[in-house]
C-alpha positions as CSV (number, residue, x, y, z in Angstrom):
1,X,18.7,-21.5,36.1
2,X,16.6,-18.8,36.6
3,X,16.9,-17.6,32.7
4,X,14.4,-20.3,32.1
5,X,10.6,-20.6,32.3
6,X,9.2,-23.3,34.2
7,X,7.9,-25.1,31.3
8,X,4.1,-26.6,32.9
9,X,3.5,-23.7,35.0
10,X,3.8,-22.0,31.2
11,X,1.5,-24.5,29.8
12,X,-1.5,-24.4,32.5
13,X,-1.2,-20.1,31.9
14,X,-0.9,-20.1,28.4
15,X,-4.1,-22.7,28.3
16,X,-5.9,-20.5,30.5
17,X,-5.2,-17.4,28.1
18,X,-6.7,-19.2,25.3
19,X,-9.5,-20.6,26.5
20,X,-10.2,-16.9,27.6
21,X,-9.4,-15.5,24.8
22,X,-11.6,-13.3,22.6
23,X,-11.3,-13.3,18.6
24,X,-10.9,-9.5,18.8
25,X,-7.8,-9.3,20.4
26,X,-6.3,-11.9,17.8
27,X,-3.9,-9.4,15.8
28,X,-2.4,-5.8,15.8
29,X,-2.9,-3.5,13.1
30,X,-2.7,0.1,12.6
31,X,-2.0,2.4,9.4
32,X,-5.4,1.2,7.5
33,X,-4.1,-2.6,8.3
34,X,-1.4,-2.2,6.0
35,X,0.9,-2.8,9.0
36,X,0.5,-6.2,11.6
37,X,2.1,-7.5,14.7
38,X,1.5,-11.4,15.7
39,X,2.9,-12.7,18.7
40,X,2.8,-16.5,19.1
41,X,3.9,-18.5,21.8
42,X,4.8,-21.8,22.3
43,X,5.1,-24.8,25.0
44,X,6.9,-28.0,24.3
45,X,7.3,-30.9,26.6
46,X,9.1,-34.1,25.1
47,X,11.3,-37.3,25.1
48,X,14.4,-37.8,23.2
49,X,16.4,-41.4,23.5
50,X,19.1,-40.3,22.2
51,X,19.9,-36.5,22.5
52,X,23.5,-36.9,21.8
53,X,22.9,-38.8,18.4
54,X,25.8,-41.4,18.9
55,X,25.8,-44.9,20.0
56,X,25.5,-45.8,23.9
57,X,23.9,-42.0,23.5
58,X,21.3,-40.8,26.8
59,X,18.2,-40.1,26.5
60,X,16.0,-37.0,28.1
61,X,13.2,-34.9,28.4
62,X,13.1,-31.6,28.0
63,X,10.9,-28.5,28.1
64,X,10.7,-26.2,25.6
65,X,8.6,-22.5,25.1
66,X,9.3,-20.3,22.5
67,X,8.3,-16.7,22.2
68,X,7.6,-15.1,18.4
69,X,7.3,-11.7,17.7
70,X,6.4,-11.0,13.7
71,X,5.6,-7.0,12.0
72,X,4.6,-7.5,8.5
73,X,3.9,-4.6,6.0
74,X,2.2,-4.5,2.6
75,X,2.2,-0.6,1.4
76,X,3.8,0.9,-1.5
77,X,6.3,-1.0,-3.6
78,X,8.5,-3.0,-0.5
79,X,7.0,-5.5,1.2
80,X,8.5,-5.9,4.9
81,X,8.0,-9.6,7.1
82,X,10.6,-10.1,10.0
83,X,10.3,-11.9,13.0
84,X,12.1,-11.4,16.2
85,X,12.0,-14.8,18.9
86,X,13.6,-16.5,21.9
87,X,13.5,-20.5,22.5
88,X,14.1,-21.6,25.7
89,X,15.0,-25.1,26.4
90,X,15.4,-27.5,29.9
91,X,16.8,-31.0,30.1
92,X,15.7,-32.6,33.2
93,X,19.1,-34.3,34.2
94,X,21.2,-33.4,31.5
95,X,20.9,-29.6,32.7
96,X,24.0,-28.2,31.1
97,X,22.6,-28.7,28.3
98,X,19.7,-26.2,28.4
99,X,20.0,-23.4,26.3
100,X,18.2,-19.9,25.4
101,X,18.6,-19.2,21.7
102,X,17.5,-15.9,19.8
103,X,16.7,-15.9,16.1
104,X,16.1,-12.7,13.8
105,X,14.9,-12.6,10.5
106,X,14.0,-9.8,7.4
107,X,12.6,-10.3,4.5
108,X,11.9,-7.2,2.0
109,X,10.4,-8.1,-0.6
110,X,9.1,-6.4,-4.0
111,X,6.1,-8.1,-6.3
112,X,5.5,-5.0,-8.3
113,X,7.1,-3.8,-11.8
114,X,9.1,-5.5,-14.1
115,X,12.2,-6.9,-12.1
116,X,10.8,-8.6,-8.9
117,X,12.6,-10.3,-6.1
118,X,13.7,-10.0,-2.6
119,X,16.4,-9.2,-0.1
120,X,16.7,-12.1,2.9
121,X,18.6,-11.5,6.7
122,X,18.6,-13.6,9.1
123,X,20.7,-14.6,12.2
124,X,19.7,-17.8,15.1
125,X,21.2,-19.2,17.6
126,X,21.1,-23.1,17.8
127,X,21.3,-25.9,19.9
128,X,21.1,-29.3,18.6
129,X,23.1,-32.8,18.0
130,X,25.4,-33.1,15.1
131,X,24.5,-36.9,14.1
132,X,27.8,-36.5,11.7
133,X,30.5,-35.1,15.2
134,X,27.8,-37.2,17.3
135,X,28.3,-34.2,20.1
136,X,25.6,-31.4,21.3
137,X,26.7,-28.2,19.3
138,X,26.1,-25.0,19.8
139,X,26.0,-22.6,17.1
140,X,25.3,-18.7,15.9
141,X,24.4,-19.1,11.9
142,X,24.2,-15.8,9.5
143,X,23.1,-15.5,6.2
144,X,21.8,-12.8,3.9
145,X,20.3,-13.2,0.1
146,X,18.8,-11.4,-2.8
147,X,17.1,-13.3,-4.8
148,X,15.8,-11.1,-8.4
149,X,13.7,-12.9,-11.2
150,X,13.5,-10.5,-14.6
151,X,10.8,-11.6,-17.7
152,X,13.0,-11.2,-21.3
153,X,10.2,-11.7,-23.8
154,X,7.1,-13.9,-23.0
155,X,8.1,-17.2,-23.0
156,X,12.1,-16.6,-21.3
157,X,12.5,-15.6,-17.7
158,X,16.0,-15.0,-16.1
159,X,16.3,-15.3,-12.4
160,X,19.1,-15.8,-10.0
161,X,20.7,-15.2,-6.6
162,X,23.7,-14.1,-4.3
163,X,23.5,-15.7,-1.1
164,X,26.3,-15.4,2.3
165,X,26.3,-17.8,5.2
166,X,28.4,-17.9,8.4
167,X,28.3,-20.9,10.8
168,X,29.9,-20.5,13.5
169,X,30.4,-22.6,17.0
170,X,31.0,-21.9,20.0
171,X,32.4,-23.5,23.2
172,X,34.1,-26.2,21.1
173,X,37.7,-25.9,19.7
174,X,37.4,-29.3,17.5
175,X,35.0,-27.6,15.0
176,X,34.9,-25.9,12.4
177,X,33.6,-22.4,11.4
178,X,32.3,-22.5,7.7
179,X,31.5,-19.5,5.6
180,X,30.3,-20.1,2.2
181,X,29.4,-17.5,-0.7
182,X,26.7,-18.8,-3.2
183,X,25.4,-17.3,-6.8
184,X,23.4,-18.7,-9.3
185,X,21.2,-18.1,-12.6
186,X,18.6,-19.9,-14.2
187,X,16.4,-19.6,-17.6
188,X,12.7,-20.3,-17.8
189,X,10.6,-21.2,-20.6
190,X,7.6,-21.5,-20.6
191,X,6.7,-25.0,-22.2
192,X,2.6,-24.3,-21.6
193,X,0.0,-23.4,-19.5
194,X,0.6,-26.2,-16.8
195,X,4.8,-26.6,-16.9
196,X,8.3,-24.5,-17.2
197,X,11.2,-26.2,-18.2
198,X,14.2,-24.8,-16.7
199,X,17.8,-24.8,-16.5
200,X,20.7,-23.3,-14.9
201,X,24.4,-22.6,-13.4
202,X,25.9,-22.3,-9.5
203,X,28.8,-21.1,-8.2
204,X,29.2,-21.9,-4.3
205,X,32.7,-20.5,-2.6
206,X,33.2,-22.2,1.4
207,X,35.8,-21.6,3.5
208,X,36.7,-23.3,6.7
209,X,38.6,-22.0,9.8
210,X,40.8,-25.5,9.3
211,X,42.3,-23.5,6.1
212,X,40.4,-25.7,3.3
213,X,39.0,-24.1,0.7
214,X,36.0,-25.6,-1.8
215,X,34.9,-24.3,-5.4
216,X,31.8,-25.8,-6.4
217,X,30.2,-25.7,-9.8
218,X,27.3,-27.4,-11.7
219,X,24.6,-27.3,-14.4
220,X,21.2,-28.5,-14.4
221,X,17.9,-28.9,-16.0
222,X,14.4,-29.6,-14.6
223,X,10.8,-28.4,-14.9
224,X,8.6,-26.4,-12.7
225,X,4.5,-26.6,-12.2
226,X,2.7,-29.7,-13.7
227,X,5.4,-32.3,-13.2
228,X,3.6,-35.2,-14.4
229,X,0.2,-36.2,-14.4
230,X,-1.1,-35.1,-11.3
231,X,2.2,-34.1,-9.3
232,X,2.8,-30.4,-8.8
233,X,6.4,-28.8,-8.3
234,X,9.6,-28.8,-9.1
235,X,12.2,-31.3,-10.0
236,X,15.8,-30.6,-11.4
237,X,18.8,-32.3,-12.0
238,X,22.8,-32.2,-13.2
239,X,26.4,-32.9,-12.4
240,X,28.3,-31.2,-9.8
241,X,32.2,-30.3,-9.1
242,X,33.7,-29.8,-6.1
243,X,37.8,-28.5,-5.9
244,X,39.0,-28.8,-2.5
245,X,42.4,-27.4,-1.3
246,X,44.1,-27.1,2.2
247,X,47.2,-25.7,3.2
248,X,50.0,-28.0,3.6
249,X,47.4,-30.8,2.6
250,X,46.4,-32.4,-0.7
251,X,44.3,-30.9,-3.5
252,X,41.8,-33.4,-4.7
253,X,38.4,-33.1,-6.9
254,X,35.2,-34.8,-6.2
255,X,32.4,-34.7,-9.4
256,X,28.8,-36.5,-8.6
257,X,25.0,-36.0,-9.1
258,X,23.2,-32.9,-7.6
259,X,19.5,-33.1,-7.6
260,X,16.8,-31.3,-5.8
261,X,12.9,-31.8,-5.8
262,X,9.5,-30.9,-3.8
263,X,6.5,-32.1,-5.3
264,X,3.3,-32.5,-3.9
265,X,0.1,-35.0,-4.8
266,X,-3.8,-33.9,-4.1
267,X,-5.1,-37.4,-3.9
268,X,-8.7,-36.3,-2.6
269,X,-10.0,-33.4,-1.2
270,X,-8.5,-34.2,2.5
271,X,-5.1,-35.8,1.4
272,X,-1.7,-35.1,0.0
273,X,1.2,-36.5,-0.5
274,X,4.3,-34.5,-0.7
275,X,7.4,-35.9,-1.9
276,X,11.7,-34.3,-1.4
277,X,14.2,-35.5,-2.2
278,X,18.1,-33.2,-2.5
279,X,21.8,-34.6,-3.2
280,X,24.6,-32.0,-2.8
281,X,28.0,-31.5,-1.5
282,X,28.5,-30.5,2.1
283,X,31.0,-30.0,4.5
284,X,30.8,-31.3,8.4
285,X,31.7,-29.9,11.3
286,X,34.8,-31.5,11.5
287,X,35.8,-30.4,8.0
288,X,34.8,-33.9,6.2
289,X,33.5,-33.4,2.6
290,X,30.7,-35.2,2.1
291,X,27.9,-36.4,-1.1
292,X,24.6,-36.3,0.8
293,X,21.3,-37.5,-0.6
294,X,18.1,-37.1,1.5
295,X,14.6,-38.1,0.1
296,X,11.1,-38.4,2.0
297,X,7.6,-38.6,1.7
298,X,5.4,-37.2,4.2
299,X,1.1,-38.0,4.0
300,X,-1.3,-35.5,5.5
301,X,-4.6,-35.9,6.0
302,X,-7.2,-33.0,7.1
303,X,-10.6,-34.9,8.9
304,X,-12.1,-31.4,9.2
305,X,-10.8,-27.7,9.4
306,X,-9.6,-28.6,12.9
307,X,-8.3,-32.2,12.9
308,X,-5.3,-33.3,10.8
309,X,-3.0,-36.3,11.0
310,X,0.4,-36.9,9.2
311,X,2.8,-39.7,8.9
312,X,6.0,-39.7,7.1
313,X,9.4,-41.6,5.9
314,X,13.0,-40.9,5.1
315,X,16.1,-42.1,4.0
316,X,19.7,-40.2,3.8
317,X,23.1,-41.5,2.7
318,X,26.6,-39.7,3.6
319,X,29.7,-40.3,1.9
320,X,32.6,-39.5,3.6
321,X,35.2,-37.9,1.0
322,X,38.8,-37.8,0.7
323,X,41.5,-39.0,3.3
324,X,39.7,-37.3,6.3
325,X,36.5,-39.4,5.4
326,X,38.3,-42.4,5.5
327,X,36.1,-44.3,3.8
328,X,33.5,-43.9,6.1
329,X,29.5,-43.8,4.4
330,X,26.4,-43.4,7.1
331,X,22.8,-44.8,6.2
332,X,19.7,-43.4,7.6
333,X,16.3,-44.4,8.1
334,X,13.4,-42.3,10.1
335,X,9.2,-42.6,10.1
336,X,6.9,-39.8,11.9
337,X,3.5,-39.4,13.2
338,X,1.7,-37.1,14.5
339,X,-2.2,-36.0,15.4
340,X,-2.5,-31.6,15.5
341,X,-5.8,-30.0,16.5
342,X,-6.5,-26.6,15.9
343,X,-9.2,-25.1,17.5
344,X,-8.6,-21.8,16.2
345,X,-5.1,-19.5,15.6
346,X,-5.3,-19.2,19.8
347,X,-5.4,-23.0,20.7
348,X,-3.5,-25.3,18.4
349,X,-1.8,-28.5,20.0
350,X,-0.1,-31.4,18.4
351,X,1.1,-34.9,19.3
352,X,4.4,-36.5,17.3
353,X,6.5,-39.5,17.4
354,X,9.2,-40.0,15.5
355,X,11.9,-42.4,14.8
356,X,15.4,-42.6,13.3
357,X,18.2,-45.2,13.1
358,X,22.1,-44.6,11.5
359,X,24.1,-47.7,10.2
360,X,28.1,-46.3,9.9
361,X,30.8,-47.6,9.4
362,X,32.2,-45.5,12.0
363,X,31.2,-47.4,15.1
364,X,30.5,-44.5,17.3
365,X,27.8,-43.3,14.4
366,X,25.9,-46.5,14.6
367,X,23.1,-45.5,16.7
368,X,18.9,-45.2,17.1
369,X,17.0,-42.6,19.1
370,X,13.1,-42.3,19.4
371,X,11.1,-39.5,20.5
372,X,8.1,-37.9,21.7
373,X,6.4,-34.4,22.3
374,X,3.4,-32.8,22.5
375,X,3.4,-28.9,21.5
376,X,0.8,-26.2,22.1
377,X,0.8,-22.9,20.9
378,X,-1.3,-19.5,20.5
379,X,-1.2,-16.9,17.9
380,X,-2.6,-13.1,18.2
């Protein structure tokens, strides 16, 4: 299709542009350099086993260049960052698969005065394999937040958040649209100079085109900065509700765990070790509630300013809910490496390998898929 870039002829002219390059004509700015442009691009060539994420699945390579325009701002009390791109994707047999997907996002932003916080839009399209409908989806997502944090007295902070999200497909009737409306508060004190502890309430509204409707409410606690001993973060945890109503369909309630933590560990000078882990309620696709946990640990390691490795593992477990789940529970297991060199912000070009297996007991779901790609990009 002629929408598409040939994805080596990219690569040998985008090499050439860097190696060219001079450092002055790294970055746009104008209005005393309060205001920036970057524009990145990007070139992608890889293998995927299993680009349908199902078992007896194909596998493919495909070409991939993205194009990133960004303005930021820092003048008076707003802050501005948005980003306008286009990815551009080509399978070499499976071609009806190749896609061109735009994303916007703006973030304004205020860090000055009493009351601080934000005010987040953003809207992509996406291409990708849906490991949980084990099809190709394509998708438009929308969502929009503010986000306000307000000191009491010295030791209390209040901050919260109102949050929208649309997700919609497109091209296939068997899914489901979801829209969800989120809000949430939380209290910080300040335990001492290294940790907060924290705690805090959510209210998350969804709403499916398949007419089911889910209230979800919980409470948690947790801590922020100095974890423990030499982990930096934050950690929290506390018990979730979910309601769940359809039209001419049963009413049923679903209470678990929620948890949610990043951390990271400077074990020298040139590593880290950063740690997630999350467990939530979601809702697939194809209108299944679910009680996902994901946790991971990834390792990076700088040589030098230019050279960097990283290798990583992860585990995730679905539970199916309800009469539509039938029972059905999904385990997950996936490593990564990868080798990136950056020579400076115009040449940086990475190598990664990564690997992921599904044990359902859906049969269909049971299925493993490698891949590889190699990515180089340029910033000015």
């Amino acid at each position: 299709m002629e929408h598409f870039i040939n994805g080596r002829r990219l690569t040998g002219l985008l090499a050439a542009l860097v190696l060219t390059a001079t450092p002055g004509l790294a970055l746009v700015r104008f209005n005393d350099g309060r205001d920036q442009i970057y524009v990145t691009g990007t070139v992608e060539y890889g293998y995927n086993s299993n680009i349908f994420a199902r078992q007896g699945g194909q596998g493919d390579s495909t070409t991939t260049t993205s194009l990133l325009v960004e303005y930021t701002r820092r003048a008076g009390y707003i802050g501005v960052n948005s980003s306008i791109g286009w990815d551009f994707g080509r399978f070499s047999k499976f071609t009806s698969e190749n896609f061109a997907d735009p994303h916007m996002a703006v973030e304004l932003t205020k860090d000055i005065g009493r009351t601080t916080g934000s005010l987040t839009l953003n809207a992509a399209r996406q291409s990708s394999a849906d490991a949980a409908a084990n099809v190709r989806t394509v998708s438009w997502s929308y969502n929009a937040g503010l986000n306000w944090k307000y000191p009491v007295i010295e030791r209390y902070t209040l901050s919260g958040g109102f949050a929208y999200g649309l997700l919609e497909y497109i091209g296939n009737g068997s899914l489901t649209n979801l829209t969800t409306y989120t809000a949430n508060v939380d209290m910080f004190y300040v335990y001492n100079n290294e940790r907060d502890l924290l705690g805090g309430y959510r209210l998350r509204l969804s709403d499916t085109t398949a007419s089911t409707k889910d209230v979800d409410q919980s409470i948690s606690v947790g801590v922020s900065g100095r974890v423990i001993d030499k982990i930096n973060g934050s950690v929290r945890v506390g018990w979730q509700i979910r309601q769940s109503t359809t039209v001419g369909g049963p009413n049923e309630t679903f209470q678990a765990l929620t948890a949610s933590a990043d951390t990271s560990w400077d074990i020298t000078k040139h590593a880290k070790l950063l740690g997630h882990l999350g467990k939530d309620f979601t809702t697939t696709a194809t209108n299944i509630s679910t009680d996902s946990l994901t946790a991971g640990i990834q390792g990076q390691y700088a040589h030098d300013a230019r050279l960097s490795f990283v290798a990583g593992v992860g585990y995730g477990l679905n539970k199916f809910l309800g009469p539509l789940g039938g029972g059905r529970q999904d385990q997950s297991l996936s490593w990564n490496a990868g080798v990136n060199y950056s020579y400076n912000d115009h040449f940086k070009v990475s190598l990664n390998y990564d690997y992921f297996i599904n044990w359902s007991t859906l049969a269909a779901s049971s299925f493993a898929r490698h891949g590889v790609n190699v990515t180089v990009s340029s910033r000015w």
